[in-house]
Backbone as numpy.savetxt, mean C-alpha at the origin, in Angstrom:
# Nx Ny Nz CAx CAy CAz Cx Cy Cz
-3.11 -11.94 -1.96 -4.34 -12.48 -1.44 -5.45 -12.16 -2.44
-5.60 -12.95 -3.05 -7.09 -12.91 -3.90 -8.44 -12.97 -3.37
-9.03 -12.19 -3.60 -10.52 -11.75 -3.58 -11.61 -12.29 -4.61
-12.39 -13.58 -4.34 -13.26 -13.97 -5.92 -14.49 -13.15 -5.29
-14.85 -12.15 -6.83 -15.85 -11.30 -6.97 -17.38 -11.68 -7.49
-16.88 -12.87 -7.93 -17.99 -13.26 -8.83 -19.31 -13.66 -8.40
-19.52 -13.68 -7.42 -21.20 -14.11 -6.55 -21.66 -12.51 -7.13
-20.93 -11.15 -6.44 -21.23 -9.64 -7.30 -21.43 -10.23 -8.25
-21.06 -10.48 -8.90 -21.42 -10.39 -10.57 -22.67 -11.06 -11.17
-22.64 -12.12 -10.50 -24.09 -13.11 -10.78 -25.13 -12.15 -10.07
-25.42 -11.08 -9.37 -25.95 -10.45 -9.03 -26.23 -9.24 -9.85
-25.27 -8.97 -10.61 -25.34 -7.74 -11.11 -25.22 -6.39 -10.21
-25.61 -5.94 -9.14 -25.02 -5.47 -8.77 -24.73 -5.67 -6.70
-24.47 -5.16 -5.90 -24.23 -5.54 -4.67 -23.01 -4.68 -4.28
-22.99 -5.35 -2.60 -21.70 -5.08 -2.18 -21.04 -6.10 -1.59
-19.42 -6.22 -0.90 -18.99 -7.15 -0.20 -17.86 -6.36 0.64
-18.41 -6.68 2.45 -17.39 -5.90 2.77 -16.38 -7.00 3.38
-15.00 -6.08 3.16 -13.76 -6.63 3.76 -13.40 -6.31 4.81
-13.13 -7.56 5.67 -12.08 -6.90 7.02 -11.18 -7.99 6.89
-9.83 -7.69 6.52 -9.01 -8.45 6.11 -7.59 -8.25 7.10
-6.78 -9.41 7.41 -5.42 -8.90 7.95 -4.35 -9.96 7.22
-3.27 -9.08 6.65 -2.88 -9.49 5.71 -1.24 -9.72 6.09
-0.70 -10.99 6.58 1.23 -10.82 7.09 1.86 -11.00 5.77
2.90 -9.79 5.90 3.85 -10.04 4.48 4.76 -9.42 5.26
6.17 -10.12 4.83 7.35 -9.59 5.65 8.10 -8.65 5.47
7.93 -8.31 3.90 8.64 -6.84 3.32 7.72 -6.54 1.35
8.35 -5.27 1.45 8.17 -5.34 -0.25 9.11 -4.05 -0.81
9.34 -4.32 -1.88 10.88 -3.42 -2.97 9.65 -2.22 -3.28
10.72 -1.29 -2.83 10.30 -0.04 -3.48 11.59 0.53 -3.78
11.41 0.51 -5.34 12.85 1.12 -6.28 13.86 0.80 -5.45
14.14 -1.05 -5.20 15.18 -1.47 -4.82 15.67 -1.15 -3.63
14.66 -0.65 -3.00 14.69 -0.53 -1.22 13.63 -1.76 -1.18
14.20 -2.61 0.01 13.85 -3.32 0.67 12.37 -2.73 2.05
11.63 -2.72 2.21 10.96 -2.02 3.37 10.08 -3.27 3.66
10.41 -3.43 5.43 9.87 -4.49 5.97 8.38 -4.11 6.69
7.46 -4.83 6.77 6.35 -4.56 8.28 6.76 -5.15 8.86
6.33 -4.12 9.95 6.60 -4.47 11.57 5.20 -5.35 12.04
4.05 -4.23 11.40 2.99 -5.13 11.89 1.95 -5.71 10.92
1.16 -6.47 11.20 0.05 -6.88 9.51 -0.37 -5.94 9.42
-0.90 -6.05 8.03 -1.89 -5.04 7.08 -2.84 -5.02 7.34
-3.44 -3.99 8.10 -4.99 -4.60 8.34 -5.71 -3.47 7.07
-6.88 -4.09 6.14 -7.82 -3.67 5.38 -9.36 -3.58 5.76
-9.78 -2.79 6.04 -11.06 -3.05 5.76 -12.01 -1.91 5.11
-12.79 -2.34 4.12 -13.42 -1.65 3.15 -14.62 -2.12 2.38
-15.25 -2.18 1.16 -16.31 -2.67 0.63 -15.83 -2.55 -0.62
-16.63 -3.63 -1.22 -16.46 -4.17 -2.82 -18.35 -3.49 -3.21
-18.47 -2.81 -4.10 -19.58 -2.86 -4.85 -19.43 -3.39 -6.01
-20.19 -3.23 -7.07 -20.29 -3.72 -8.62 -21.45 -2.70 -8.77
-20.92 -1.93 -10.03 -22.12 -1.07 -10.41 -21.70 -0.61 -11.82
-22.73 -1.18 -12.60 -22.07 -1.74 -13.83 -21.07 -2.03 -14.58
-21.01 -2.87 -14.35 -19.34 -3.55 -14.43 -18.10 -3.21 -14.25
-18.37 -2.23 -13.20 -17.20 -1.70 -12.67 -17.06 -2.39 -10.93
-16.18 -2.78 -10.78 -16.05 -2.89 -8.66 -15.62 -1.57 -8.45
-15.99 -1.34 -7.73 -15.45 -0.15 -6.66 -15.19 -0.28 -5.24
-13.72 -0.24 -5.10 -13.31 -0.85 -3.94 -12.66 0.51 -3.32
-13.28 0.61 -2.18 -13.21 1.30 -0.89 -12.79 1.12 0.02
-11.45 1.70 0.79 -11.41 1.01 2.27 -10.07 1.85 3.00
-9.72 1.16 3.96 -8.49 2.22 5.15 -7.77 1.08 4.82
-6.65 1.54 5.07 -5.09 0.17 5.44 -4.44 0.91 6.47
-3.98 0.15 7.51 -3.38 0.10 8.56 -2.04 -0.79 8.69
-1.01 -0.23 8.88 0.24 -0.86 9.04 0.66 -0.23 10.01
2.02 -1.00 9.79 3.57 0.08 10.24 5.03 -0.50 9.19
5.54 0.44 8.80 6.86 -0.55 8.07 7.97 0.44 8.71
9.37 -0.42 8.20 10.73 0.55 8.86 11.30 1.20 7.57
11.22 2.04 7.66 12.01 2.99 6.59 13.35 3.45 7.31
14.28 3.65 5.96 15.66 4.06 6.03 15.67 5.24 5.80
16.32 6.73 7.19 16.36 7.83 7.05 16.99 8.09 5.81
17.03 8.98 5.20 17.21 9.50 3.84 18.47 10.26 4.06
18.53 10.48 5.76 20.51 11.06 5.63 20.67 10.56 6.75
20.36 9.85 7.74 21.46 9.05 8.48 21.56 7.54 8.52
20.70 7.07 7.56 20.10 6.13 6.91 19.68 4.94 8.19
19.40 5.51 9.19 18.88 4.22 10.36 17.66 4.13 10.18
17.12 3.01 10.62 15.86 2.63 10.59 14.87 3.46 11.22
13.51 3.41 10.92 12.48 4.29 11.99 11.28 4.03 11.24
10.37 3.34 12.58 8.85 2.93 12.41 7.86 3.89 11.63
7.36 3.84 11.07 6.91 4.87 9.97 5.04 4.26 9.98
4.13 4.84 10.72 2.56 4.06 10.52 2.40 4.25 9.66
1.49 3.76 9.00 0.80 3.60 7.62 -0.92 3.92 8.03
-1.83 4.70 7.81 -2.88 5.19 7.57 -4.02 5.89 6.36
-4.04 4.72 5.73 -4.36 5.42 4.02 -5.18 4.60 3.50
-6.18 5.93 2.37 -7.62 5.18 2.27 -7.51 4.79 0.73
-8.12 3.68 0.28 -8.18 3.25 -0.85 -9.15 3.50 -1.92
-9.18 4.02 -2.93 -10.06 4.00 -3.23 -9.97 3.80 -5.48
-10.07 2.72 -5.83 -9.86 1.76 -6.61 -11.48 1.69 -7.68
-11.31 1.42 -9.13 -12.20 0.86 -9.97 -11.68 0.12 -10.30
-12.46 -0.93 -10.87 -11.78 -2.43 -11.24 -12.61 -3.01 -12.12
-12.16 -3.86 -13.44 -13.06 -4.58 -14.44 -12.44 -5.14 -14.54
-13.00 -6.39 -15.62 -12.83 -7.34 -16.59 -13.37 -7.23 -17.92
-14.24 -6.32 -17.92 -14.52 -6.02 -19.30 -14.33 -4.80 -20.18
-14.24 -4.06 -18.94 -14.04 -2.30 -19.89 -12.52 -2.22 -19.58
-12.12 -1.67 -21.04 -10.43 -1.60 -21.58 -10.47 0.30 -21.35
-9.55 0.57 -20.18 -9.68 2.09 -19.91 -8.50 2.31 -20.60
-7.97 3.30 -21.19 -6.75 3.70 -21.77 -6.59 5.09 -20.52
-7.12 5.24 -19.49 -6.47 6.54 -19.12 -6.27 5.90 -17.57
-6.17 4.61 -17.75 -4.97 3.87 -15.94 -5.98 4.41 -15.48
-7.41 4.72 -15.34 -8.50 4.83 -13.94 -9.12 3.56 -13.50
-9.39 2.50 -14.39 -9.80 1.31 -14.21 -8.75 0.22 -14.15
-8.49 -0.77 -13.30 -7.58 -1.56 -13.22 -8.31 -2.90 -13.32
-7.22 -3.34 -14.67 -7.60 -4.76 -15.28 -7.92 -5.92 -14.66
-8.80 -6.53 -14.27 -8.93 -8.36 -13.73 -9.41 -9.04 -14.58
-8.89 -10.50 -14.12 -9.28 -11.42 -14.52 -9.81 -12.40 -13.81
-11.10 -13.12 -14.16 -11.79 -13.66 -13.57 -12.44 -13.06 -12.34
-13.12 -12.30 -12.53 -13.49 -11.62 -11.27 -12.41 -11.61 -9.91
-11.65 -11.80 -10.13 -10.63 -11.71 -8.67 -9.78 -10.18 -8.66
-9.46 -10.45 -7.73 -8.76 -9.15 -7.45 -7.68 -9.12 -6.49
-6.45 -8.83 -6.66 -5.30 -9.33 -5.72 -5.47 -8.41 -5.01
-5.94 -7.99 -3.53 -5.72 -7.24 -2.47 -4.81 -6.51 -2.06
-3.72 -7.44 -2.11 -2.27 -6.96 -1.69 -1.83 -6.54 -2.68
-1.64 -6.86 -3.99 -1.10 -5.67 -4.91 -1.71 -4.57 -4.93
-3.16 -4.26 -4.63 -3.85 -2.90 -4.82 -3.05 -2.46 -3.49
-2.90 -3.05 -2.60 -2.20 -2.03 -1.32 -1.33 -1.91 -1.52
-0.26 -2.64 -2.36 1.07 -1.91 -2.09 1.10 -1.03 -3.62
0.38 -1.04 -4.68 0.54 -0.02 -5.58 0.24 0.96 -5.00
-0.88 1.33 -3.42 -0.95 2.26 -3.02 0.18 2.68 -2.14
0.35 1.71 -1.91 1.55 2.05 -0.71 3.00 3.12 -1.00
3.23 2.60 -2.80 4.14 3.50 -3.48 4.04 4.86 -3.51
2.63 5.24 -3.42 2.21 6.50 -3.32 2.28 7.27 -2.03
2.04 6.41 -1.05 1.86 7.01 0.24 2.98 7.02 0.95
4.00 6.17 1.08 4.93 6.54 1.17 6.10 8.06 1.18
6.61 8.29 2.13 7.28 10.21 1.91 8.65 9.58 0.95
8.94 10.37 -0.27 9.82 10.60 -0.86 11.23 10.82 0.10
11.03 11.70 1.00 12.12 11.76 1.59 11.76 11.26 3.10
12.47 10.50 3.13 12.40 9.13 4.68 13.31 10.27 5.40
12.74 10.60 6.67 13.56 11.30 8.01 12.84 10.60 8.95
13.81 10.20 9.95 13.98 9.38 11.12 13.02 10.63 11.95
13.62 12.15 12.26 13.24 12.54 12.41 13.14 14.27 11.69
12.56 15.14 12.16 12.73 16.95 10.78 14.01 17.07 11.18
14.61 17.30 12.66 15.86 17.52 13.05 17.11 16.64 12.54
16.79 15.91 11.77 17.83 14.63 11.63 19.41 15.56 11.05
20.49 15.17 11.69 21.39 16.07 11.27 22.65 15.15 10.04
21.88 13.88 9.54 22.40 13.06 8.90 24.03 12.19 9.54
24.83 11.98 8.32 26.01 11.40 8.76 27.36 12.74 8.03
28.57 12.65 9.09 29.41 13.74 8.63 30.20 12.73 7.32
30.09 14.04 6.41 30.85 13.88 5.61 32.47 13.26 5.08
33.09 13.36 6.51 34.58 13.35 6.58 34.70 12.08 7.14
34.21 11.43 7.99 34.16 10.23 8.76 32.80 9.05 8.44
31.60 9.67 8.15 30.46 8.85 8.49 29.57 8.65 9.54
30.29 9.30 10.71 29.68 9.13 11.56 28.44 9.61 12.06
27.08 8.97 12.61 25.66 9.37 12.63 25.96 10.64 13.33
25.78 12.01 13.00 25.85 13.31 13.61 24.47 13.37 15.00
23.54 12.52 14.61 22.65 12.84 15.86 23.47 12.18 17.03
23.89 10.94 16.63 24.53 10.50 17.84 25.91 10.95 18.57
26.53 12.00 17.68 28.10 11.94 17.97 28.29 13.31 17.23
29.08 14.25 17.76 29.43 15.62 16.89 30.66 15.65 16.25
């Protein structure tokens, strides 16, 4: 979902706020598949202050993650704040400023580059999860 920035810009400086809801049905993280359950909701503010945007805001989901040892599914909310610089003209070499073109700004890629982050490394259904037995496979929470 693209964002045109450019009225900011003919301004020189300003703000623009977002309340955005965004349906996407899944996205790959290192070849995991992870679906939403519910839309993305965004909402935040665009400034411009010298030629930088500074984009601010919360994201609200839910997606299903795969336990990490009994590998079943489990609703996982999403609650996480954004907080983003953005140009078209200043070349950052230290990844703090993120490149555009034409004053736009893809929304949904800034959320799910965040999303990579926010995401737990290790997916548990639940702390107790007692995974799958070794000898058979079988889900140990459900069956001993």
């Amino acid at each position: 979902m693209n964002i045109d920035l450019s009225e900011l810009k003919n301004k020189k400086h300003g703000k623009r706020e977002l309340d955005l809801e965004i349906s996407k049905e899944s996205f790959n993280d290192s070849g995991e598949i992870i679906k939403f359950t519910k839309p993305i909701k965004f909402r935040g503010i665009v400034r411009l202050i010298d030629n930088i945007y500074e984009l601010t805001g919360n994201v609200e989901t839910e997606v299903l993650l795969p336990c990490s040892r009994c590998s079943e599914s489990f609703s996982y909310d999403v609650n996480m704040d954004i907080n983003e610089k953005l140009s078209d003209t200043i070349e950052d070499e230290d990844g703090e400023i993120i490149s555009i073109k034409n004053d736009k700004i893809d929304i949904y890629q800034i959320i799910e580059n965040n999303l990579y982050i926010e995401l737990p490394v290790k997916k548990l259904c639940k702390e107790g999860c007692k995974g799958l037995c070794q000898h058979c496979g079988t889900n140990l929470n459900h069956n001993s």
